[in-house]
MDAnalysis code that builds the backbone (N, CA, C; Angstrom):
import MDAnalysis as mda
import numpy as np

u = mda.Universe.empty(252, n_residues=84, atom_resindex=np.repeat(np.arange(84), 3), trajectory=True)
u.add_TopologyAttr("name", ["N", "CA", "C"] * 84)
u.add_TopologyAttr("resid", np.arange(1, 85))
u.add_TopologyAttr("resname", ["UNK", "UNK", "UNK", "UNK", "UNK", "UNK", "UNK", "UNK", "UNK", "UNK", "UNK", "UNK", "UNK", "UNK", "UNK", "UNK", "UNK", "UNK", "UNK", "UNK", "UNK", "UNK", "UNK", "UNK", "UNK", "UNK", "UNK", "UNK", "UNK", "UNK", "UNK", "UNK", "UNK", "UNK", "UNK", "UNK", "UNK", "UNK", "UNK", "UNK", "UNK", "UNK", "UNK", "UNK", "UNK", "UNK", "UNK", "UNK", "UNK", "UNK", "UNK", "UNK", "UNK", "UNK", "UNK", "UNK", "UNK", "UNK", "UNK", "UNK", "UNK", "UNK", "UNK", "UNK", "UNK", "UNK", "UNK", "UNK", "UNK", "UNK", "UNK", "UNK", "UNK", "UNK", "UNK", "UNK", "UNK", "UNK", "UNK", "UNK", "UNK", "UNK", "UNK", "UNK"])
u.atoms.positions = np.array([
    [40.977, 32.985, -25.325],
    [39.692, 32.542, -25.773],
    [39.839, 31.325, -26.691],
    [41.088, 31.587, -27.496],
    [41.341, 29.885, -28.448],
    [40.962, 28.554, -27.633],
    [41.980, 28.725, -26.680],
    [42.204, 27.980, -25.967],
    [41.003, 27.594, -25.173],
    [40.438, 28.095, -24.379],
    [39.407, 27.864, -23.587],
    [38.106, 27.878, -24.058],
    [37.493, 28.592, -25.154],
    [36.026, 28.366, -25.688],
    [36.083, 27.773, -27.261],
    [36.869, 28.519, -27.923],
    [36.278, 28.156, -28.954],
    [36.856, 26.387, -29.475],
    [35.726, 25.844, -30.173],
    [36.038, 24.532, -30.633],
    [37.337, 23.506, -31.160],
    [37.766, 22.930, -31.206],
    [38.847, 22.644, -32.638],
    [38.399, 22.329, -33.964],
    [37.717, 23.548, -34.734],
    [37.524, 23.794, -35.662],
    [38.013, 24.732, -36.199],
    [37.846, 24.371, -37.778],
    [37.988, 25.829, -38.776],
    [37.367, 26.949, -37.908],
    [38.309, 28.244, -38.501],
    [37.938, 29.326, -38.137],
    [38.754, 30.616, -38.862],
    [36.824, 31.435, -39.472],
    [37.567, 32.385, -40.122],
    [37.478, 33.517, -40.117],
    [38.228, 34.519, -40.331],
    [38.231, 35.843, -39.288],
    [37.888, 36.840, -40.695],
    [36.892, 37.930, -39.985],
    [36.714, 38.797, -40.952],
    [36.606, 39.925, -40.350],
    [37.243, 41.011, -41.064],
    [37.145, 42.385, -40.380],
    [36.326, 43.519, -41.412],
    [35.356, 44.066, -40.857],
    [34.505, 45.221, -41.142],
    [34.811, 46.784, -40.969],
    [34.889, 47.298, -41.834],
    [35.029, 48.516, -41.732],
    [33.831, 49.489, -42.525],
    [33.496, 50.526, -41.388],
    [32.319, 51.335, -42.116],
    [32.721, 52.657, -42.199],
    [32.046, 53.755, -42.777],
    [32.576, 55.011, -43.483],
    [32.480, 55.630, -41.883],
    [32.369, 56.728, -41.537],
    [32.213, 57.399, -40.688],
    [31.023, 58.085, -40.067],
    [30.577, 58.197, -41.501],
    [29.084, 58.533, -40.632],
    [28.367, 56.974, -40.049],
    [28.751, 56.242, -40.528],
    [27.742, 54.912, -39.625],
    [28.595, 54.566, -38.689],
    [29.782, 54.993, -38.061],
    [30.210, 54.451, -36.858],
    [29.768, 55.447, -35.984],
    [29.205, 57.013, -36.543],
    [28.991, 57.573, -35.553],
    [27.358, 57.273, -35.364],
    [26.271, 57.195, -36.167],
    [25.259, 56.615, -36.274],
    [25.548, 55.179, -35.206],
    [26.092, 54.175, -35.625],
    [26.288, 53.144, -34.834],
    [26.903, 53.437, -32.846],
    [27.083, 54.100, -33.345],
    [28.070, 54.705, -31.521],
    [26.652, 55.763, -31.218],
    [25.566, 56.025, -31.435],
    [24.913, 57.099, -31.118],
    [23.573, 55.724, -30.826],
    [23.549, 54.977, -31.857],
    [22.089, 54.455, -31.456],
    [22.416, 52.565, -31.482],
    [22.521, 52.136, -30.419],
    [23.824, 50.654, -30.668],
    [22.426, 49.807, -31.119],
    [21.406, 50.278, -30.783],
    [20.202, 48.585, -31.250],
    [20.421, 49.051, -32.556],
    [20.898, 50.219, -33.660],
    [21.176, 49.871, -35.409],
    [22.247, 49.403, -35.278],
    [23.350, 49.625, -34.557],
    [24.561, 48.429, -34.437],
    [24.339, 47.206, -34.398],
    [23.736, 47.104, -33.664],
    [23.153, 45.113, -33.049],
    [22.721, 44.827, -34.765],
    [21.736, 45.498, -35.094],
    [20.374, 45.167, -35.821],
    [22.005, 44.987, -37.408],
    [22.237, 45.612, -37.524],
    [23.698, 45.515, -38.606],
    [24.688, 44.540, -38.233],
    [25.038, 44.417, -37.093],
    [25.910, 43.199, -36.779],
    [25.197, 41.783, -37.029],
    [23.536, 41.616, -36.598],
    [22.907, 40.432, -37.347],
    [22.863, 40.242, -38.430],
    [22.484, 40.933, -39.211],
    [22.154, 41.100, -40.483],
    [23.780, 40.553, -41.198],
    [25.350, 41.607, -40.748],
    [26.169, 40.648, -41.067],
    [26.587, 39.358, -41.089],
    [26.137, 38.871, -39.633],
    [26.541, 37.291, -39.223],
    [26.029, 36.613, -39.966],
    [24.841, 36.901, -40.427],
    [23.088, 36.140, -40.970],
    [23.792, 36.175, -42.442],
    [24.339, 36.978, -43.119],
    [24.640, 36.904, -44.625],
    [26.197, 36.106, -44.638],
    [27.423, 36.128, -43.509],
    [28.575, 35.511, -43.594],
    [28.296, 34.256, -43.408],
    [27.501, 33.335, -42.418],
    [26.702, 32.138, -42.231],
    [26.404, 31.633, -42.951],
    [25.578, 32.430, -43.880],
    [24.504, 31.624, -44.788],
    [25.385, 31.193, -46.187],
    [26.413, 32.398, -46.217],
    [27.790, 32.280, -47.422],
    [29.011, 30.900, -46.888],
    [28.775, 30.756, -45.160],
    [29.794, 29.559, -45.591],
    [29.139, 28.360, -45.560],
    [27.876, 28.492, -44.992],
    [27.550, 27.535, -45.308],
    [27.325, 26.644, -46.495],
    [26.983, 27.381, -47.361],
    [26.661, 27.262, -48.744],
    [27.951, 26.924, -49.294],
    [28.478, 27.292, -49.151],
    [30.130, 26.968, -49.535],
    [30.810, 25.731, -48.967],
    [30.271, 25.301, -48.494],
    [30.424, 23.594, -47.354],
    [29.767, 23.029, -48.130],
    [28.457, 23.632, -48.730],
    [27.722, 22.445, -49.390],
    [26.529, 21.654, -48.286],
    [26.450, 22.739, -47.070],
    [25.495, 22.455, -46.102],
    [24.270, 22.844, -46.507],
    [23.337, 22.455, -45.441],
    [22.175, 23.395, -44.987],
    [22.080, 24.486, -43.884],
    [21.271, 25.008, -43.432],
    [21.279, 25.521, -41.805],
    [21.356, 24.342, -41.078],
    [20.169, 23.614, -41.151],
    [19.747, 22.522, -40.423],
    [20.557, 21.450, -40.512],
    [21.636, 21.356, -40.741],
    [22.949, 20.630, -40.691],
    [24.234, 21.678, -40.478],
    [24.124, 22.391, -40.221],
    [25.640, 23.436, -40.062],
    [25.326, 24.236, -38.737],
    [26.962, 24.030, -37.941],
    [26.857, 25.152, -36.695],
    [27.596, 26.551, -36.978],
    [27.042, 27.592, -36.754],
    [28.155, 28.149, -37.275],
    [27.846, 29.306, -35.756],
    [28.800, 30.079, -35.470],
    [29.044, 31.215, -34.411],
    [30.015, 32.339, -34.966],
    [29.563, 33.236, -33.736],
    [30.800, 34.442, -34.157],
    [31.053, 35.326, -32.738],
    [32.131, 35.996, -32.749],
    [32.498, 36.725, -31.757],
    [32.771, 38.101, -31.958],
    [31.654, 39.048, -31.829],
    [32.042, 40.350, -32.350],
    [32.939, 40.972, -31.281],
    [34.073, 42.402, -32.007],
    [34.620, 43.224, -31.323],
    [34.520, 44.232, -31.818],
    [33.628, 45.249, -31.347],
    [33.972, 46.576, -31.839],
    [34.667, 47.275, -31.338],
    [35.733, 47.908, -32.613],
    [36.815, 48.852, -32.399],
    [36.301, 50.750, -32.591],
    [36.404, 51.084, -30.986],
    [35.922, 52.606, -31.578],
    [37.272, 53.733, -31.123],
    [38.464, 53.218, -32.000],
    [39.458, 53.955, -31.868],
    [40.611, 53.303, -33.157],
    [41.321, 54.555, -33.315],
    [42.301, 54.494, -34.731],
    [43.531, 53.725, -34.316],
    [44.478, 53.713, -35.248],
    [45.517, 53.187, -35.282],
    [46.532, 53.995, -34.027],
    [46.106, 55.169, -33.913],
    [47.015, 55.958, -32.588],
    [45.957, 55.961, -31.586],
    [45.248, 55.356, -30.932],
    [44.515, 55.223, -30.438],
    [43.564, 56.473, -29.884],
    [43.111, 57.254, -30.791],
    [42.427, 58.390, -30.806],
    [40.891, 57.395, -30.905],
    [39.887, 58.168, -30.295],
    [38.893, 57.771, -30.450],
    [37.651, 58.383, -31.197],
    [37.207, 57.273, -31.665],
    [36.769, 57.651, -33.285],
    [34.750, 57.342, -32.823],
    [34.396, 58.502, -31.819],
    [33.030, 59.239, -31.809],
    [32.678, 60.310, -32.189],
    [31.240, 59.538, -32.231],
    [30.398, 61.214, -32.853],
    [30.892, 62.701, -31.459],
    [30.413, 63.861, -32.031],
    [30.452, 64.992, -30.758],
    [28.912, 65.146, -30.338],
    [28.900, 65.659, -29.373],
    [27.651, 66.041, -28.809],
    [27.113, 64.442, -27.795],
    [25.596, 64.928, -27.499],
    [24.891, 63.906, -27.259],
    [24.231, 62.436, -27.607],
    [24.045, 62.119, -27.037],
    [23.395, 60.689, -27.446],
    [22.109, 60.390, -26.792],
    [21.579, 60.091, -27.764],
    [19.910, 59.752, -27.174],
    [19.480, 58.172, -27.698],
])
């Protein structure tokens, strides 16, 4: 993906981690995932921008989410039961 999409620009990587009950909340209902993953981009954006010394309306900024729903031994880290 370096190679082929993203720009030759700065680029800076941040990793999120949430308690357990909101990954299972998040893995049970994904539009509060989405709706939390904006809300992150929207507050990391607006922090570098500001930190450039930009505006919006002069700054591009993007992101590439990955959610991880498994541990370090690759056990997988869902709620039990159903999903609605």
């Amino acid at each position: 993906m370096v190679d082929d999409i993203l720009p030759e620009a700065p680029v800076r990587q941040w990793v999120l981690s949430f308690p357990f009950a909101l990954r299972f909340l998040f893995a049970a209902r994904p539009v509060v995932m989405g709706r939390v993953l904006g809300i992150v981009y929207r507050t990391l954006a607006t922090r570098q921008i500001r930190k450039a010394r930009h505006t919006h309306e002069s700054a591009r900024t993007g992101a590439v989410t990955l959610i991880q729903r498994f541990g370090s031994a690759l056990n997988l880290n869902m709620p039990q039961g159903t999903f609605s």
